[in-house]
C-alpha positions in Angstrom: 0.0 0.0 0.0 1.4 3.5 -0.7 1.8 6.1 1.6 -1.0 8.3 0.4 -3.8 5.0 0.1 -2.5 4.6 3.9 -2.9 7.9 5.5 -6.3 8.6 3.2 -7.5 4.7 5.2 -6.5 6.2 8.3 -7.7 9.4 8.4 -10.9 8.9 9.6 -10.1 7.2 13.1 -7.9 10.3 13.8 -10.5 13.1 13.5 -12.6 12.8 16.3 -15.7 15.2 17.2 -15.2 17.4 20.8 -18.1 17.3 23.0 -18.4 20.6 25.6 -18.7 18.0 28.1 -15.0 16.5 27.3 -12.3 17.7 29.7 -9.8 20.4 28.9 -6.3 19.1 27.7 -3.6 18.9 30.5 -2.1 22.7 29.9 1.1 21.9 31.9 1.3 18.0 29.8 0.8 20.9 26.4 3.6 23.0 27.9 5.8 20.1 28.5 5.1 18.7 25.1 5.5 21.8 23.5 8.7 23.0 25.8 10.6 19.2 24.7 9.7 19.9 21.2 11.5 23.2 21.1 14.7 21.9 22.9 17.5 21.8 20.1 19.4 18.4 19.9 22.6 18.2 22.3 25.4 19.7 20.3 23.6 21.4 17.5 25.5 24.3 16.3 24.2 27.7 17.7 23.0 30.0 15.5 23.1 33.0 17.2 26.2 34.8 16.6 28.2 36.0 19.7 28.1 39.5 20.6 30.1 41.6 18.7 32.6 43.8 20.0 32.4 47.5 19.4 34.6 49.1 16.7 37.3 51.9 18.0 37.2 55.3 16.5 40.5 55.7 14.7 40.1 59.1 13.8 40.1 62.3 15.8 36.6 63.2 17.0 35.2 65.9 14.6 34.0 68.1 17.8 34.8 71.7 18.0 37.2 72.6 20.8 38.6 75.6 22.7 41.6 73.9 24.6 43.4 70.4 24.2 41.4 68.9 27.2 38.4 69.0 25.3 40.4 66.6 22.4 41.4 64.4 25.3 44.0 61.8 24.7 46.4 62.5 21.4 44.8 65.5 20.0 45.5 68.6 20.5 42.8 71.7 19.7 43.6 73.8 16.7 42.0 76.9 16.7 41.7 79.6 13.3 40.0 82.9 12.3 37.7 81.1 10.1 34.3 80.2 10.9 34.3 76.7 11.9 30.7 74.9 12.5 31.9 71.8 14.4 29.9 69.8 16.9 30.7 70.2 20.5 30.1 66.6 21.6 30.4 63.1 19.4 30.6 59.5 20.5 32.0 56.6 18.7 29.0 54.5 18.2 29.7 50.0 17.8 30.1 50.2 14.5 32.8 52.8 14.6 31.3 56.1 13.4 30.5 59.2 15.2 27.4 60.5 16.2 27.4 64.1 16.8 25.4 67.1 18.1 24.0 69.8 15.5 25.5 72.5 17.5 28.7 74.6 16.6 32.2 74.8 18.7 34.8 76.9 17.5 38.3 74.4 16.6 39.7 71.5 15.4 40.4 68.5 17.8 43.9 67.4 15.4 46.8 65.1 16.4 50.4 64.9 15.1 52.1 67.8 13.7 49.4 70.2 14.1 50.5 69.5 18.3 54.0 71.0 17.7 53.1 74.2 18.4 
């Protein structure tokens, strides 16, 4: 017998009516049905990825300064006569970019020669 000729022969003793006077499943025997069911096998590979670590900042922050502590570390703050429109506060986001204010500070945050005042 096939398959298909099988399941169509037993179809009909695994439907069954529900009478309002039949008693409610188990819900904790459900739950533990339902909770083994879910459980992945013993040493199947984990598809979640680890957390990631966040990505340093490698460039100077593009804030606007008015003395080297506002650089902080390396930099130095380079000030000039022309109008700069710089943020005054950034942070180095996970993936490694800066997110800034929309506000104006008045230098450059700069490392290496620029320093050798």
């Amino acid at each position: 017998m096939t398959r298909l000729a099988l399941l169509l022969a037993l179809a009909p003793f695994a439907l069954s009516a529900c009478d309002e006077d039949d008693p409610a499943p188990d819900a904790a025997a459900q739950d533990a049905a339902a909770g083994d069911a879910a459980q992945p096998d013993v040493g199947a590979a984990d598809a979640t990825p680890p957390d990631a670590e966040p990505i340093p900042c490698l460039n100077p922050p593009p804030v606007g300064c008015l003395t080297d502590a506002d650089c902080g570390g390396r930099f130095c703050c380079v000030r000039d006569d022309e109008a700069n429109c710089l943020p005054s506060a950034c942070t180095c986001n996970a993936a490694g970019v800066y997110e800034c204010t929309d506000d104006c500070g008045s230098g450059n945050c700069l490392e290496g020669d620029a320093c050798q005042r």
